[in-house]
C-alpha positions as CSV (number, residue, x, y, z in Angstrom):
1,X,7.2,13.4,0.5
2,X,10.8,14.5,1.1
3,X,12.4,15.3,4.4
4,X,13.9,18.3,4.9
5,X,16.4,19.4,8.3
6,X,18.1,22.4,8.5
7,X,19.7,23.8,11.9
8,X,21.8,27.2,13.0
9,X,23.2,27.1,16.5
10,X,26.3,26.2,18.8
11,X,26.3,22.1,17.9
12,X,28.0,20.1,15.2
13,X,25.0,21.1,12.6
14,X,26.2,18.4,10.2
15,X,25.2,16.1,14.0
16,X,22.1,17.2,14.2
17,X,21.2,17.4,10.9
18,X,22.0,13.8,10.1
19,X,20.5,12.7,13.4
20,X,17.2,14.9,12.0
21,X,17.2,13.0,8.6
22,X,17.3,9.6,9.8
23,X,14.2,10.4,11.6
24,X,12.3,11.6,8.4
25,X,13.5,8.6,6.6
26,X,10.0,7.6,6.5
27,X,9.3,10.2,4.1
28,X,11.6,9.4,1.8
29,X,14.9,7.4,1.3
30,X,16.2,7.1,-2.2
31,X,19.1,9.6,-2.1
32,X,20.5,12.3,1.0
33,X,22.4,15.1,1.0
34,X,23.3,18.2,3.1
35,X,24.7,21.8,2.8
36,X,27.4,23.2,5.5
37,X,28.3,26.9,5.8
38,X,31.4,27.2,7.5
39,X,34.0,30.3,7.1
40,X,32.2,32.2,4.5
41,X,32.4,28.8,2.4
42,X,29.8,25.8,1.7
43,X,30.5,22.5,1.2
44,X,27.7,20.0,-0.3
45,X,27.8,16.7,-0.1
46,X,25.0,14.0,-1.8
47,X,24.5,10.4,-1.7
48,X,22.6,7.7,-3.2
49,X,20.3,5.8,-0.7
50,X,19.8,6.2,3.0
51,X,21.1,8.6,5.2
52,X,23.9,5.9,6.6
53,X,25.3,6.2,2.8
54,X,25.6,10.4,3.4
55,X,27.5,9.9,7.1
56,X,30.3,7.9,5.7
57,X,30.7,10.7,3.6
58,X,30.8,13.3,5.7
59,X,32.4,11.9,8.5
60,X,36.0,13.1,6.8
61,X,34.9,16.4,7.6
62,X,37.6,18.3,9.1
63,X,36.1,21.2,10.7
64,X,32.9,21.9,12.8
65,X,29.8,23.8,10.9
66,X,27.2,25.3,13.1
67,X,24.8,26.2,9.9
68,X,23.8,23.3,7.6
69,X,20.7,22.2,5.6
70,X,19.5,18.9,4.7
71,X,17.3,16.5,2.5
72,X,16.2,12.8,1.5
73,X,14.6,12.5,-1.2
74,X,11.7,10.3,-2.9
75,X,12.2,10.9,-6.2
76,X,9.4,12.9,-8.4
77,X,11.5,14.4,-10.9
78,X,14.4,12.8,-12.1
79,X,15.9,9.1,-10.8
80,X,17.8,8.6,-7.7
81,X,21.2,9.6,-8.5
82,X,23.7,11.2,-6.9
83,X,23.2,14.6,-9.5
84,X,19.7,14.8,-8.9
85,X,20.0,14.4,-4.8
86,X,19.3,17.8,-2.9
87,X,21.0,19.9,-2.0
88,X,21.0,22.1,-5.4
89,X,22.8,25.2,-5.7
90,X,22.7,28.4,-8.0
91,X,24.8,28.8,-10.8
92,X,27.4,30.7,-8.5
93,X,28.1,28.0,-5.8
94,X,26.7,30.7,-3.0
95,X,23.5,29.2,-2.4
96,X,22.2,26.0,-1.8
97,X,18.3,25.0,-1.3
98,X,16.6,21.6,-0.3
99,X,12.7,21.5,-1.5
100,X,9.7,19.1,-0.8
101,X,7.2,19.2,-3.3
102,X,6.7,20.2,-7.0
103,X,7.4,23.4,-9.0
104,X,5.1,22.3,-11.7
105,X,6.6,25.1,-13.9
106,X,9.9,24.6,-13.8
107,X,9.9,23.5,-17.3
108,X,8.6,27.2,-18.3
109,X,11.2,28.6,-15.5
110,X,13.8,26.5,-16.7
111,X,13.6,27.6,-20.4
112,X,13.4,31.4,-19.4
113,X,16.7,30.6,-17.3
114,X,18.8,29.1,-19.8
115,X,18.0,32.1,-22.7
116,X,19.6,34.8,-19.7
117,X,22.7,32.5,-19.6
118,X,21.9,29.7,-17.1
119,X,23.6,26.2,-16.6
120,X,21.4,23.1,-15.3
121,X,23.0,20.3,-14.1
122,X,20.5,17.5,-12.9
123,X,16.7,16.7,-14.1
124,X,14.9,18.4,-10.8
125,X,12.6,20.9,-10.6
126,X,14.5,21.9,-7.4
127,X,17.8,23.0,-9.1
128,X,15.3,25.2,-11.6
129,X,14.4,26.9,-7.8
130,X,17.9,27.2,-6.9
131,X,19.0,28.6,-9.7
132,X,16.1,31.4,-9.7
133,X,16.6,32.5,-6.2
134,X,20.7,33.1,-6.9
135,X,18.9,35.2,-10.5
136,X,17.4,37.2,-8.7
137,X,19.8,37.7,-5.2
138,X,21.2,41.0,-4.8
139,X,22.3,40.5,-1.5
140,X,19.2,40.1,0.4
141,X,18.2,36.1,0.9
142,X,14.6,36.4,2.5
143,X,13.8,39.1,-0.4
144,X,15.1,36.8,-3.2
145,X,13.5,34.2,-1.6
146,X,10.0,35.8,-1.6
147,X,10.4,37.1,-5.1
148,X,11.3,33.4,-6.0
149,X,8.3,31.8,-4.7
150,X,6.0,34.0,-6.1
151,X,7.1,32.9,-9.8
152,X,6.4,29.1,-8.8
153,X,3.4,27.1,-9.5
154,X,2.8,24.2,-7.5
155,X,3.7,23.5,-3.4
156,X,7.1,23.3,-2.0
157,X,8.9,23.8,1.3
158,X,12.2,25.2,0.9
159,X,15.1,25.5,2.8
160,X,17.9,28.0,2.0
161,X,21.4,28.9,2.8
162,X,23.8,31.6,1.7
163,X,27.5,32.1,2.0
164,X,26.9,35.6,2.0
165,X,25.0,34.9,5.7
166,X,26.6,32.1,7.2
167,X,24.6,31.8,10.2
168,X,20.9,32.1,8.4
169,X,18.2,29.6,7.1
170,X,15.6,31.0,5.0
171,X,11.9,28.4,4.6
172,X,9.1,28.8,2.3
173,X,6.2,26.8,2.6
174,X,3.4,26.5,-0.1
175,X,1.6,22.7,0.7
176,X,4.2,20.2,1.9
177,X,4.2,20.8,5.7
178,X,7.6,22.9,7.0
179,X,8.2,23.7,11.1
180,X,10.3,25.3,12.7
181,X,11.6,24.9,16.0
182,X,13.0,27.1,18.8
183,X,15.8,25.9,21.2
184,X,16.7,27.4,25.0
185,X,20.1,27.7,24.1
186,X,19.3,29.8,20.8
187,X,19.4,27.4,18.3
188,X,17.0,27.6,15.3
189,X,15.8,24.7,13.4
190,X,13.4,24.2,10.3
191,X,12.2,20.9,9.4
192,X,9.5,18.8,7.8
193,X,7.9,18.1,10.7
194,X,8.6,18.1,14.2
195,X,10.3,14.6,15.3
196,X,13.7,16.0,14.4
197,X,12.8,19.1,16.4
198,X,12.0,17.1,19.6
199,X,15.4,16.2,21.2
200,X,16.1,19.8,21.2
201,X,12.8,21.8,21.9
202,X,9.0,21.2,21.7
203,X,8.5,24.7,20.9
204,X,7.3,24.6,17.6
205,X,5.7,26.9,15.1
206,X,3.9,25.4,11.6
207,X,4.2,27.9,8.7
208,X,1.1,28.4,6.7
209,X,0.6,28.4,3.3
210,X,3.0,31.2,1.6
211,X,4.8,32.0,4.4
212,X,8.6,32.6,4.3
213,X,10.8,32.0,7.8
214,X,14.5,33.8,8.3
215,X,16.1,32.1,11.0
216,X,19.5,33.0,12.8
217,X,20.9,31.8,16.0
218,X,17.9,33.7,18.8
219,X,15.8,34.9,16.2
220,X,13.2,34.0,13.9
221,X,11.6,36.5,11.3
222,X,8.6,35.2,9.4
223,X,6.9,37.2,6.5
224,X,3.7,36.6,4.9
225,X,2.6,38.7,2.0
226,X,6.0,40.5,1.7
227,X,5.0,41.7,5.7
228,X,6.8,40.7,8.7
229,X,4.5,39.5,11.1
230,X,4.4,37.6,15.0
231,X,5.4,33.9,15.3
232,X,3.1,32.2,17.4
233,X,4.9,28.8,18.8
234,X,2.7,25.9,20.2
235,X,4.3,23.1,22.7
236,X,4.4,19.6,21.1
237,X,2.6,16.9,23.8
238,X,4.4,13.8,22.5
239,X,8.2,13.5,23.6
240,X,11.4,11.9,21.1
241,X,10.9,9.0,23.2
242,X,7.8,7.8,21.7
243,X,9.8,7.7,18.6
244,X,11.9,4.9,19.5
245,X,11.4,1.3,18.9
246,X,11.0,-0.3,22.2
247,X,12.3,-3.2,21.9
248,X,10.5,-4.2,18.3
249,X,12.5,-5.6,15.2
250,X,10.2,-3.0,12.9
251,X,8.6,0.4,13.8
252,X,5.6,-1.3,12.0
253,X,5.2,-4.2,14.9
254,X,5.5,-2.0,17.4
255,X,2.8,-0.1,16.1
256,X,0.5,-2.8,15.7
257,X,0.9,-4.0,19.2
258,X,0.5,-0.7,20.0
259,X,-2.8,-0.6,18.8
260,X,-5.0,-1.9,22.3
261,X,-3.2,1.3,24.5
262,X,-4.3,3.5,20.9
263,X,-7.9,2.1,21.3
264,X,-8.4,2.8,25.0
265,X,-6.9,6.4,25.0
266,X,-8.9,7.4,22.1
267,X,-12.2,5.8,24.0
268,X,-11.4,7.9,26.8
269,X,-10.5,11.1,25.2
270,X,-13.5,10.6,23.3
271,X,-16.7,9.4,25.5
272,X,-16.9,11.8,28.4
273,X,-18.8,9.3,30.5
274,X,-16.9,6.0,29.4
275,X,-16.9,5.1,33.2
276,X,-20.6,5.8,34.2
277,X,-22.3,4.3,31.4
278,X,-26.0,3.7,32.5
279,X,-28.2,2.6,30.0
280,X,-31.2,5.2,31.0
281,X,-29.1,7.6,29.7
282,X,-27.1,8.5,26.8
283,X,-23.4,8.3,26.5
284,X,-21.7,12.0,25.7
285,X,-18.6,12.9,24.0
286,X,-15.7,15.2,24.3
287,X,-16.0,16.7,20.7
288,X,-15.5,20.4,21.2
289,X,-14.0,21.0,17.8
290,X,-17.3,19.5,16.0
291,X,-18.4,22.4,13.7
292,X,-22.6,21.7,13.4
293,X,-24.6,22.2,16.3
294,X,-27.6,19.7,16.8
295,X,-30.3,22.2,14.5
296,X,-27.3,21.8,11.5
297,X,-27.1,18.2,12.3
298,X,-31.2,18.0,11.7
299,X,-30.6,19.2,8.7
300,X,-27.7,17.7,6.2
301,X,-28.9,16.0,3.1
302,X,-25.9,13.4,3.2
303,X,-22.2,12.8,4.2
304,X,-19.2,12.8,2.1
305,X,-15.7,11.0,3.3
306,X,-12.6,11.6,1.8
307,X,-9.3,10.3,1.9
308,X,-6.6,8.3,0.1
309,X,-5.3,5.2,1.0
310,X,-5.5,3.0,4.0
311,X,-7.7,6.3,5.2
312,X,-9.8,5.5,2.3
313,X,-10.7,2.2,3.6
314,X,-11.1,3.1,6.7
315,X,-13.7,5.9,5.5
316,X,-15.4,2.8,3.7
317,X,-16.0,1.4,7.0
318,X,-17.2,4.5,8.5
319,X,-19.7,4.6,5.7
320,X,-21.4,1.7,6.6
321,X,-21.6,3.0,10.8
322,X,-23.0,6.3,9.3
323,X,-25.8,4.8,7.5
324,X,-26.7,2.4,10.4
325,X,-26.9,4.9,13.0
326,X,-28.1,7.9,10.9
327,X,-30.2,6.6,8.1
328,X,-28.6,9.8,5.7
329,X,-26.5,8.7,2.7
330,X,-22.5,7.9,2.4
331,X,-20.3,8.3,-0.2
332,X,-16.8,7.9,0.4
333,X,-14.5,9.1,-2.4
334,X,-10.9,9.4,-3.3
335,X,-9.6,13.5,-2.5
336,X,-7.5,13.0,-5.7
337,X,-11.1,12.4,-7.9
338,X,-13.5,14.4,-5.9
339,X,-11.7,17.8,-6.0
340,X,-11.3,17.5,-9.9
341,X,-14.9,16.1,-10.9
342,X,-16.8,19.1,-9.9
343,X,-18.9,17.0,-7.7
344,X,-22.3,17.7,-7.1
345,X,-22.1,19.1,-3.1
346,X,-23.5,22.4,-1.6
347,X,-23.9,23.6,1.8
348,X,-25.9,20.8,3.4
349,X,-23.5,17.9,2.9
350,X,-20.7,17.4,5.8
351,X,-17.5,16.5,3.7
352,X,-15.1,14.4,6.4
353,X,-11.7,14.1,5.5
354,X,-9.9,11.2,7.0
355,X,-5.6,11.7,7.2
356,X,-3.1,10.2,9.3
357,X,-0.4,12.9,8.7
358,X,-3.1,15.9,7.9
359,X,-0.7,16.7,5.2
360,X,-2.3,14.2,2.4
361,X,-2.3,16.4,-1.1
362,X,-5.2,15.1,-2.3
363,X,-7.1,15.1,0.9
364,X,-6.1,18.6,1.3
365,X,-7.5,19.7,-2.3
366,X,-11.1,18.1,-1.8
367,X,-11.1,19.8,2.0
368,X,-10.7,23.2,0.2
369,X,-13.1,22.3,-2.6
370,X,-15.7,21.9,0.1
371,X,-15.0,24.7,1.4
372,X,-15.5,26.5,-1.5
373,X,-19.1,24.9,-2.3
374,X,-20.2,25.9,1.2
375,X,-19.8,23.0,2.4
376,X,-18.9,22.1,6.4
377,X,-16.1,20.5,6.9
378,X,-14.5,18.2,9.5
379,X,-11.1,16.2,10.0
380,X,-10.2,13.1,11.8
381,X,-6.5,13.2,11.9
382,X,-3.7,12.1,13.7
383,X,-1.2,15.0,13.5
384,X,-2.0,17.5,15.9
385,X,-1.8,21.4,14.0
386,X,-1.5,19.3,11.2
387,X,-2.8,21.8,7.5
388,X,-6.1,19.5,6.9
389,X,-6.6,20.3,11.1
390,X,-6.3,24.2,10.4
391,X,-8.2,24.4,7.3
392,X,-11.2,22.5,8.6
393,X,-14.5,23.9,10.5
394,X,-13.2,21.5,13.0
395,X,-10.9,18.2,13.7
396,X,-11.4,15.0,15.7
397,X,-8.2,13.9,16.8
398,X,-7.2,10.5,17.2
399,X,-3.9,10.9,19.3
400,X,-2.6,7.7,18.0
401,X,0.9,8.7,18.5
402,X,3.8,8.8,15.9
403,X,3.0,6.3,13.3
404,X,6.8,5.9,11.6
405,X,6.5,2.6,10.1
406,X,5.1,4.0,6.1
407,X,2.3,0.7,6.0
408,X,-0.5,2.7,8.8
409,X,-1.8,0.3,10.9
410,X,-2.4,2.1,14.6
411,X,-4.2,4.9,12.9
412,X,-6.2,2.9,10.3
413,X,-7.7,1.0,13.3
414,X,-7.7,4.8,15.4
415,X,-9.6,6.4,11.9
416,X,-12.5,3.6,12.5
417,X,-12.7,4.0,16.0
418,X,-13.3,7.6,15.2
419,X,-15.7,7.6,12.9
420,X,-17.9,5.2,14.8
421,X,-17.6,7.7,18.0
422,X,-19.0,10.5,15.4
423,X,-21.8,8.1,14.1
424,X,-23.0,7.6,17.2
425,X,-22.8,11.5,18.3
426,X,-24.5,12.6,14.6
427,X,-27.5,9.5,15.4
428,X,-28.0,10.6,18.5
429,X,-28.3,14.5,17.9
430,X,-30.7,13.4,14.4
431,X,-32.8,11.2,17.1
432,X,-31.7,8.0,14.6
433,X,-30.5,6.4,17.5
434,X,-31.9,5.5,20.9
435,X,-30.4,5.7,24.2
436,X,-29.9,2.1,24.9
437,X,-28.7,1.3,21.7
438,X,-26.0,4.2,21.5
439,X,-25.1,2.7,24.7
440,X,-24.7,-0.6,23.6
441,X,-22.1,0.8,20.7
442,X,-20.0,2.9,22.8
443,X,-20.1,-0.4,25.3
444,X,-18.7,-2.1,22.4
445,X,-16.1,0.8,21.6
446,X,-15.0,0.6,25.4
447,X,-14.2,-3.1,25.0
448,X,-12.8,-4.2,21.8
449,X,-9.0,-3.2,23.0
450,X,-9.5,-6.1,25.1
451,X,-10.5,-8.1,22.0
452,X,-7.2,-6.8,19.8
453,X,-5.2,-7.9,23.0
454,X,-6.4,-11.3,22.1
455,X,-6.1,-11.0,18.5
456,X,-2.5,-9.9,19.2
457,X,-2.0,-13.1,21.4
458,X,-2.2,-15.2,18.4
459,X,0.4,-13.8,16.6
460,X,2.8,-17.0,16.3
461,X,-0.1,-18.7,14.5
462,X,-0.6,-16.1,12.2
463,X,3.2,-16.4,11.9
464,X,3.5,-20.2,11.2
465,X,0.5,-19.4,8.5
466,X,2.4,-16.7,6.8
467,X,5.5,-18.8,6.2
468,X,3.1,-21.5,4.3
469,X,3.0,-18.9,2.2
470,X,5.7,-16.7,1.7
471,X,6.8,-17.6,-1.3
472,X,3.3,-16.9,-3.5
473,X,3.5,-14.4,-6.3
474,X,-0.3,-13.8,-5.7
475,X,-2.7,-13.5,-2.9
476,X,-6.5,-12.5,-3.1
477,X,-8.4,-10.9,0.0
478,X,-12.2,-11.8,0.1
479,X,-14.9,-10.0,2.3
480,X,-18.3,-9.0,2.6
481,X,-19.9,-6.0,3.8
482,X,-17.2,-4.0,6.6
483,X,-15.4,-7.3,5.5
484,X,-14.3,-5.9,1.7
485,X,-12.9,-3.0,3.0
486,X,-11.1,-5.5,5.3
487,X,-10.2,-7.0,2.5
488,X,-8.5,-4.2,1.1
489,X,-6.5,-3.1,3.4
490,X,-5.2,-6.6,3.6
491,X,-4.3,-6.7,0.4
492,X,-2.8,-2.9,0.3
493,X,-0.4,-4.1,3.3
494,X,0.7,-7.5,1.6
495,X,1.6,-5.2,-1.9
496,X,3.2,-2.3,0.1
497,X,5.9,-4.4,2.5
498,X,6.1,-7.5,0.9
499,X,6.3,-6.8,-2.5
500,X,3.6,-9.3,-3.5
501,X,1.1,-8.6,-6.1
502,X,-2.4,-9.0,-4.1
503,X,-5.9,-7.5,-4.9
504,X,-8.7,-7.7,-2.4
505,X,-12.5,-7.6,-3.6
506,X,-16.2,-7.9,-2.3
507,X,-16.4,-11.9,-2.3
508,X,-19.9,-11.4,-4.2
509,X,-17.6,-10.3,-7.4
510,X,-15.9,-13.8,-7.4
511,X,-17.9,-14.8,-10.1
512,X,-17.7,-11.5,-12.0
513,X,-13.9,-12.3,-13.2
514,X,-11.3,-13.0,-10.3
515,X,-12.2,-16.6,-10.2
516,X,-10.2,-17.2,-13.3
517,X,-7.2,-16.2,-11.1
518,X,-8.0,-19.3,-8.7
519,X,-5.5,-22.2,-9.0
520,X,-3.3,-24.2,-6.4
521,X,-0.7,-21.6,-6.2
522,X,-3.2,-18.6,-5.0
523,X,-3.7,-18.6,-1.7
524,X,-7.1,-16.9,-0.8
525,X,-7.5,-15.2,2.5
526,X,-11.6,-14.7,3.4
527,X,-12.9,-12.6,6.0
528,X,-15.3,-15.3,6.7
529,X,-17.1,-14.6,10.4
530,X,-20.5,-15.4,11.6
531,X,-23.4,-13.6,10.4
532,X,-26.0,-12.6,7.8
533,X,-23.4,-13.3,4.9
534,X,-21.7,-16.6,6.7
535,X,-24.1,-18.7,4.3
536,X,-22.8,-16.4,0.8
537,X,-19.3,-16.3,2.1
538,X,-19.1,-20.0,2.8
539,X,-20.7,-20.6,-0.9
540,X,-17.4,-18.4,-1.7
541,X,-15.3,-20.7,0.1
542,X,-16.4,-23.4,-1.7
543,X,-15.6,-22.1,-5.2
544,X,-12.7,-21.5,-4.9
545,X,-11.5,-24.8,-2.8
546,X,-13.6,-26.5,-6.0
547,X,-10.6,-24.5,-8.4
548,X,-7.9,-25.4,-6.1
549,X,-7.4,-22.7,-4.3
550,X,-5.7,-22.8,-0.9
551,X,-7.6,-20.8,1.4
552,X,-7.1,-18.8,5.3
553,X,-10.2,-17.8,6.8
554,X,-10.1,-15.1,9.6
555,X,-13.3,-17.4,11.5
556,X,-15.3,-16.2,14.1
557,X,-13.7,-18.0,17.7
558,X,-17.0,-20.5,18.1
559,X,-17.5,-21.4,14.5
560,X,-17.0,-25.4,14.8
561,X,-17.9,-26.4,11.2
562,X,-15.1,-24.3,9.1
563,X,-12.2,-26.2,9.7
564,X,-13.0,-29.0,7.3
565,X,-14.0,-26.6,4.5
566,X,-10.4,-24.6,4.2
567,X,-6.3,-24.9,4.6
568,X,-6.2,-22.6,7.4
569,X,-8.3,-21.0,9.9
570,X,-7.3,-17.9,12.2
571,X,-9.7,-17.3,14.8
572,X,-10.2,-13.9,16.8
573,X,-13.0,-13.0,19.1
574,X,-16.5,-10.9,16.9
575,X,-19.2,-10.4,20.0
576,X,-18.3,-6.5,19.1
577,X,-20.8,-5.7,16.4
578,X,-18.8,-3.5,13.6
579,X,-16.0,-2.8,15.8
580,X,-15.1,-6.4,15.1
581,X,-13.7,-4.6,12.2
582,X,-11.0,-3.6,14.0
583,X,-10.4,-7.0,15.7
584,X,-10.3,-8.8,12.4
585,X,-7.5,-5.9,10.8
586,X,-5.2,-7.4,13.6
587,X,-4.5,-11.0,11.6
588,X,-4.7,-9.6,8.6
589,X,-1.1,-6.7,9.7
590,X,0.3,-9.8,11.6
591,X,0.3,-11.8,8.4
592,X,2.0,-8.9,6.0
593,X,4.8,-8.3,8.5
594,X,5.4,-11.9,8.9
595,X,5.8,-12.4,5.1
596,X,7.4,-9.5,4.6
597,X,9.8,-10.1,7.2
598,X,10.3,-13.8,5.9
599,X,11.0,-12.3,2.2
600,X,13.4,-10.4,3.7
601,X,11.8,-6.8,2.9
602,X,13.0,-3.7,4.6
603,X,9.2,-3.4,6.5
604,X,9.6,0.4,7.7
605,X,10.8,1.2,4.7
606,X,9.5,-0.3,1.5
607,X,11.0,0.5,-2.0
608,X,8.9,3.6,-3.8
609,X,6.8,4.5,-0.8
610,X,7.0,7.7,1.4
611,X,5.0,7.9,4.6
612,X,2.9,11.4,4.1
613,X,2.0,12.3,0.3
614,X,2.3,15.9,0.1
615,X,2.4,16.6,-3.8
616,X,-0.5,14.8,-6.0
């Protein structure tokens, strides 16, 4: 959940190190720091906050290092404060390390330390790393490195520098994702992931699980086991470019109106036929990473989804297109219960794990669980190469594009449109699903881009809405069936940029408690479109309007008779059976932004939130 940028070469490191770190803000932004070799000496220089807060101080720098490391941090072990930022060094000065994740024995570490004579300055788990590797340093790094890493519990990425090797980065990797990236001119860089890589080169390699990297100026070493073996580097398809804001206040908004182009590339990427579609014959699908072939399909017992998250909710609606279309059971649980509750699985359930980064902790554990059990497993992830894409029998990929802003809302839509393409596949192969009607679905996938353009084209209503309410302490977020996921989400977004306290539940448990809530402050936004819970959801409506409650309905675009029953109606087009899921998500990101941006909130990054959770 920290960011970590570390670069050897011929530029002004301490450049393109800071340049690296405001791009991983997203994972984490209380404190910065960095580490600069220069001359057989190392300066380190930490600040509380964003990176902008590190710059000023190091732009009194009077001389140019070409080897520097360096971090922002979301805290795990200790507050923000200046002590506790990364970089940490030993006990002598000579080496400094940054570290994403958690050494969950440092406490054990720590205490063996300080009996041999060690000093601790902060509260971190990382300085109880540093201070081990300079133990046990006897001149080689990479060595003390690896002897280091094999005494720690838990997951990090780590990098290190010496003064003793001025021009050299050493990376571990155990869970939190590390790359490291390859320049023309020589240069060598190791980061979190690859979007501070980009400018530079798109020749990137992942490290694996245990794996330790040396890097120096043309040359990369990487060990696993002790063993030195080949580093195989992939090319990155997206470009820095698609990193930018375009134009957009927020990272966030552009994502959301990103979300139409999102749709249709992953329609085409996904339905081999999306232009011929005939309805004597079925529609086929470009999933050559699917890991059951159609006599395995025959014969699972049930699915399991698992995620965390906005992927959570997204895996609730894929519950529902699983069951339609296959007629096999769903359960859809959190990664961070399932992989602890010994859950009942064996080899004929398909576990899918659902992940915008790939990189999700939690996620990661149940994956491996599953594995375990016998289990087949398969991905639908954003992150191409990502550690949930490796580990898996196989990956669908979603090729949303870099999602920045930390609220998801391109790949929560992506993850549904996903998992309805793999319904359809799995009903078709199990003979659940005819022809036409597989047909009709993937017709329906094929247009509802067009339908979030029109969502989308209501955002200054959703906007004048918004500010009605901007100043409410509480909000609740009411739907039924796909709609209660809906709901969710809603709610999730409104807490995570705007800071207001808002729960979203099934509308039928109105009655069961939350109605108590209901008064003429609480504004209520219902999921409320036409349908075979219209009648139950209007009969929602109407408590709470009888309590006082000020109420926004997301209505269907032809409903006539809603208008009189609530305070404010948004309207968005629903002729696309469940995919008007994905239509309805639209108001419902519009409306956090807007309040968020109207409370004056910092949108991309909000307080105590990191983008991809790699520690549980």
């Amino acid at each position: 959940m920290c960011g970590i940028v570390g670069y050897t070469g011929k530029l002004n490191a301490v450049e393109v190190v800071l340049s690296g770190l405001r791009k991983l803000e997203y994972r984490g932004y209380d404190s910065a720091g960095i580490a600069m070799l220069h001359d057989c000496s190392m300066d380190v220089l930490r600040a509380v906050g964003r990176v902008d807060a590190l710059a000023r101080k190091t732009a009194n720098i009077s001389y140019v290092p070409h080897n520097a490391i360096g971090h922002t941090r979301w805290a795990s072990h200790g507050r923000p404060s200046e002590i506790n930022a990364h970089p940490h060094c030993d006990n002598t000065g000579q080496i400094a390390v940054v570290h994403n994740g958690i050494v969950e024995n440092y406490s054990t570490l720590r205490s063996e330390l300080l009996q041999s004579g060690a000093k601790f300055l902060s509260e971190t788990d990382t300085e109880v790393a540093a201070v081990l590797i300079g133990h046990l340093y006897k001149g080689n790094l990479v060595e003390a490195v690896i002897q280091a890493t094999q005494r720690f519990e838990g997951t990090f990425a780590l990098g290190v520098v010496c003064i003793d090797h001025p021009d050299m980065i050493v990376g571990a990797r155990r869970g939190p994702p590390l790359a490291v990236g390859a320049a023309d001119d020589g240069a060598m860089m190791l980061a979190s992931d690859a979007l501070p890589i980009l400018p530079y080169t798109r020749n990137v390699c992942y490290l694996e699980d245990n794996q330790i990297v040396a890097l120096q100026p043309g040359k990369m070493e990487l060990y696993a086991n002790g063993v030195q073996i080949e580093a195989r580097l992939q090319k990155i398809c997206w470009t820095a470019e698609e990193s930018e804001r375009g134009g957009y206040r927020h990272y966030m908004l552009k994502e959301i109106y990103e979300q139409p182009a999102v749709l249709r590339r992953l329609a085409a990427n996904l339905v081999a036929n999306a232009g011929s579609l005939s309805p004597v014959s079925p529609p086929t699908f470009n999933l050559d990473n699917f890991p059951l072939n159609n006599d395995a399909l025959r014969k699972l017992s049930r699915v399991v989804i698992v995620a965390q998250g906005t992927a959570f909710h997204a895996g609730l609606i894929g519950r529902n297109m699983i069951e339609r279309t296959v007629r096999i059971p769903v359960s859809v649980e959190y990664g961070s219960d399932f992989q602890y509750r010994d859950p009942v699985i064996d080899p004929s359930v398909l576990v899918i794990s659902v992940s915008q980064s790939g990189e999700t902790a939690d996620t990661l554990g149940a994956v491996r669980l599953a594995k375990e059990r016998g289990c087949t497993t398969l991905a639908i992830i954003n992150t191409v190469g990502s550690t949930i894409a490796r580990e898996s029998h196989g990956v669908i990929y979603m090729h949303a594009g870099l999602e920045i802003g930390v609220a998801s809302t391109k790949a929560f839509t992506a993850q549904i449109a996903a998992l309805y393409v793999l319904a359809i596949h799995i009903g078709l192969q199990r003979g659940t699903l005819s022809d036409a009607d597989a047909v009709r679905r993937v017709a329906d996938l094929l247009q509802v881009a067009s339908r979030v353009d029109e969502a989308l084209a209501c955002a200054e209503q959703v906007k004048a809405v918004a500010l009605k309410y901007k100043d409410s302490a509480n909000a609740l977020f009411l739907g039924r069936g796909t709609g209660f996921p809906l709901a969710l989400e809603g709610a999730l977004k409104l807490k995570e940029i705007s800071y207001v306290h808002a729960e979203g539940y099934d509308a039928a448990e109105m009655k069961h408690g939350p109605i108590a809530l209901i008064d003429e402050r609480m504004p209520v936004i219902v999921l409320a479109l036409k349908g075979r819970r219209y009648d139950k959801i209007i009969s929602n409506i109407q408590e709470v309007k009888a309590r006082g409650g000020r109420v926004i309905v997301i209505a269907s675009h032809d409903d006539t008779e809603i208008a009189d029953k609530v305070d404010d109606v948004i309207r968005v087009h629903d002729d696309r059976g469940i995919m008007n899921s994905i239509v309805c998500a639209i108001p419902f990101q519009l409306f956090a932004y807007e309040i968020a941006v109207a409370r004056n909130c910092d949108v991309d990054k909000p307080r105590n939130l990191a983008k991809s959770l790699t520690i549980e």
